[in-house]
N, C-alpha and C positions, 0 to 999 in steps of 0.2 A: 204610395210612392216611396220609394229607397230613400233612404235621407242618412245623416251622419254628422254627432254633435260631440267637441271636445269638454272637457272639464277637469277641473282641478281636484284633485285626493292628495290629504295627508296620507304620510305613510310615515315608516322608522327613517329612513332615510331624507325625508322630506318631502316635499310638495312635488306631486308628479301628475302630469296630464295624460288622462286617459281617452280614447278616441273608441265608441260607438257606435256601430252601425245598425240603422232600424226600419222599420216598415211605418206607416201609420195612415189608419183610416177612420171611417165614420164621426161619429160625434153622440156627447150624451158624459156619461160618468166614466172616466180612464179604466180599462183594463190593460196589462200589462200581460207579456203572454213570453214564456219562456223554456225556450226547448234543451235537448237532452243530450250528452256528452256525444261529440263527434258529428252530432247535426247541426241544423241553420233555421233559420227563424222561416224558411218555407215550407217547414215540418206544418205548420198553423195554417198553411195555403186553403186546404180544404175546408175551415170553418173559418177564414178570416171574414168573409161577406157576411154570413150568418152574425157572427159576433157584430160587424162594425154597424149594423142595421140597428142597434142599441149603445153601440159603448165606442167611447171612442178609444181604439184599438191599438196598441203598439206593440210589435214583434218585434226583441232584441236577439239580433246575435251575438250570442255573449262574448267575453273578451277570450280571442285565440279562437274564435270560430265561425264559421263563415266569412262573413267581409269585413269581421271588427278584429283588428291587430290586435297582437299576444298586450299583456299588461306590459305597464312599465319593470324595467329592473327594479327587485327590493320588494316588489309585490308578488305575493304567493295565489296559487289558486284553492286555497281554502277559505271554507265559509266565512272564516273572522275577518276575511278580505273581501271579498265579493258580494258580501250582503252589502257593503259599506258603500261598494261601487254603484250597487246598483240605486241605492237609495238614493247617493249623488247625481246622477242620471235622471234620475224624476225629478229630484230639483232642477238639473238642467234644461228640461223640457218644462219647467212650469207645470207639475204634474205633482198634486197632493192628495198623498194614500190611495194612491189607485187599488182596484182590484187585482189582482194577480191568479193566473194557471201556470201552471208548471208540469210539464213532463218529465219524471227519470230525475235525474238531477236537477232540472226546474224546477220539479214537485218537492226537493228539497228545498232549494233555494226560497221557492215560495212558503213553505212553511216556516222557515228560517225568519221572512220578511214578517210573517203574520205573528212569531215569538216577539221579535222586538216591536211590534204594532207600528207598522210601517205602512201596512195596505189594510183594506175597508175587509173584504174578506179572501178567502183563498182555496183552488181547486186546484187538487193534486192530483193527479193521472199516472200511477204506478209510480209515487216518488222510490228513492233511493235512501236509504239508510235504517229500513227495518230489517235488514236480513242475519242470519247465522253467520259465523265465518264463514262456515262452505259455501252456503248462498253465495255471499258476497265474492269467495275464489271463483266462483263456476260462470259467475256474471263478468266479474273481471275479464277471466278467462277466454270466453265468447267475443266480450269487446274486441281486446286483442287480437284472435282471430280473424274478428272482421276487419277491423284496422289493417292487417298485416296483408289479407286477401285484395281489400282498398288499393295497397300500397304496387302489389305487383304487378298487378293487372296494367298494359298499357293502354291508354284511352281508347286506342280502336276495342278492344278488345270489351271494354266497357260497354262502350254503344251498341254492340253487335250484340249481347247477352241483353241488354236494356230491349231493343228492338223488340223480343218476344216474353209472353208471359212465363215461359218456363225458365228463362235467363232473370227476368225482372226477379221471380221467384227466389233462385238460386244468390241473387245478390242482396235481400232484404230479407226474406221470409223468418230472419228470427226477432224483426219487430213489427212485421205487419202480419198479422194473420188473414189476407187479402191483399197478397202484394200485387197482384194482377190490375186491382186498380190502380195505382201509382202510374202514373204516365210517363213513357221512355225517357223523356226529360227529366222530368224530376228523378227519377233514378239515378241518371247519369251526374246529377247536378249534386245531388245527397252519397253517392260516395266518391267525387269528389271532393268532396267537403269532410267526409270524413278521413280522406288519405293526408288534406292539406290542413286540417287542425293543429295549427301550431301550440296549443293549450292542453293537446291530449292526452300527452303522457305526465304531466305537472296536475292534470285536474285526477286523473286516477289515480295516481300514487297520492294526494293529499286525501281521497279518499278510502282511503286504506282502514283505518282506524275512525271513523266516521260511523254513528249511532244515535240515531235522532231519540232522545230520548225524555222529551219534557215538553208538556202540556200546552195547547196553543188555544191562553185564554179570553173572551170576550174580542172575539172575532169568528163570524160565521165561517168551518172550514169543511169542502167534503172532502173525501180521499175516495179516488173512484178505480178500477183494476179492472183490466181487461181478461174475460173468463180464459183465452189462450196468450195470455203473456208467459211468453218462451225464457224469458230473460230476467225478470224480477217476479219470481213465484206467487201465485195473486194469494196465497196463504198469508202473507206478509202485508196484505192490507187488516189480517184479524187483529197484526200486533201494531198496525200503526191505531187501530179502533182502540186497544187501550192503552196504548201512549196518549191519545187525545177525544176521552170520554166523549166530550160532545160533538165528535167529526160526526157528519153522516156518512156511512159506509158504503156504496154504489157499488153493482156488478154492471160491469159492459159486457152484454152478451155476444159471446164471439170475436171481440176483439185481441187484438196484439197487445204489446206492449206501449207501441206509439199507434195510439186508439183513432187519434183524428181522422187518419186516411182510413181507417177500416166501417166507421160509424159517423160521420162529419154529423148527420144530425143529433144522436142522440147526444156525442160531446157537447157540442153544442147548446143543447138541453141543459146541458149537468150545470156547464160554466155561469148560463145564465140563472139559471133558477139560485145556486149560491149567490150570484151578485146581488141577485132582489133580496134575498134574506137579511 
């Protein structure tokens, strides 16, 4: 059930209230589930029932996308901000050291939370910040793109490409490697979501110079890559393996870059098996 919780963050400027919008289901040990620059927390649709079947589940949309307002003024969208938020958030919800996944830039953000041992353990699904410059230009680049394709298209015009598999295709296929299953809706719903991200261009540029660089210790963590991710080169999982010697390193056979919708079960697999650890 959609839900939506305020709370208070120090900042340089002072105390500002930040507003949350989330999902939450099942029951058992909190997992925290956190998706990818320009999406919404129904990127996780596909393995939310799997997950909530053991853990009790929360899907955030992060701040500036989907139905949770941009931050307050005076708040950046970079990690030294956003981890901060988000940990405030669990305290909000009564929620201590949950588990966390992350895609893309969740899979950052999650590893970020597992540095400062903030969460139990952490599965990253093609995080963000192992790449070369080029890398990181050519992913920019792509977002961009897709952003900007988002942006022109007018909604009929959405729906009518959504309708069939070679339009669903044509509007996703550089993070699903199966866009075909994505359903007309959810497509339409997810770029939407990425035309109306008011956090989007503030979270990419503060990503800019961003390079996850230091070890995430004593906390179980895997880093898992989808073998046809289009967009964060799955090469970039070898160097997140030794940025963080004891990740386990996972291939998602055949999958995109946002794996959930291409493999619901074996993510699924992944997420839990790290949480038992």
């Amino acid at each position: 059930m959609a839900a939506e919780v305020s709370f208070d963050v120090a900042s340089p400027h002072g105390t500002r209230t930040v507003t949350v919008s989330y999902e939450r289901a099942g029951a058992g040990e909190p997992l925290l589930l956190l998706h990818g620059i320009g999406h919404h927390r129904q990127a996780w649709d596909p393995v939310l029932e799997i997950l909530a079947a053991e853990h009790d589940v929360i899907a955030v949309d992060l701040p500036g996308f989907g139905r949770s307002p941009d931050l307050p003024d005076g708040f950046a969208h970079d990690l030294a901000t956003v981890v901060p938020v988000l940990g405030a958030l669990c305290e909000a919800l009564d929620v201590e050291r949950p588990h966390v996944a992350g895609n893309s830039l969740g899979g950052l953000l999650a590893l970020e939370l597992g540095r400062e041992k903030l969460v139990r353990s952490v599965t990253a699904l093609s995080p963000a910040g192992f790449w070369t410059p080029a890398e990181r230009r050519y992913a920019f680049a792509t977002l961009l793109g897709m952003r900007q394709g988002a942006r022109v298209l007018p909604l009929p015009a959405i729906e009518r490409l959504s309708g069939s598999a070679a339009g669903r295709a044509a509007l996703t296929s550089t993070i699903y490697a199966r866009p075909w299953r994505r359903s007309p809706g959810a497509v339409v719903a997810e770029t939407l979501a990425l035309r109306d991200a008011t956090a989007f261009d503030a979270t990419l540029a503060a990503g800019c110079d961003v390079l996850f660089r230091d070890d995430v210790a004593d906390v179980p963590v895997t880093v898992a890559w989808g073998t046809r991710d289009r967009l964060l080169l799955r090469r970039q999982g070898i160097r997140a393996k030794h940025t963080i010697p004891g990740a386990r390193l996972i291939r998602l056979p055949g999958c995109g870059h946002v794996p959930m919708n291409d493999d619901p079960a074996l993510v699924s697999r992944v997420i839990l098996d790290t949480c038992r650890r």
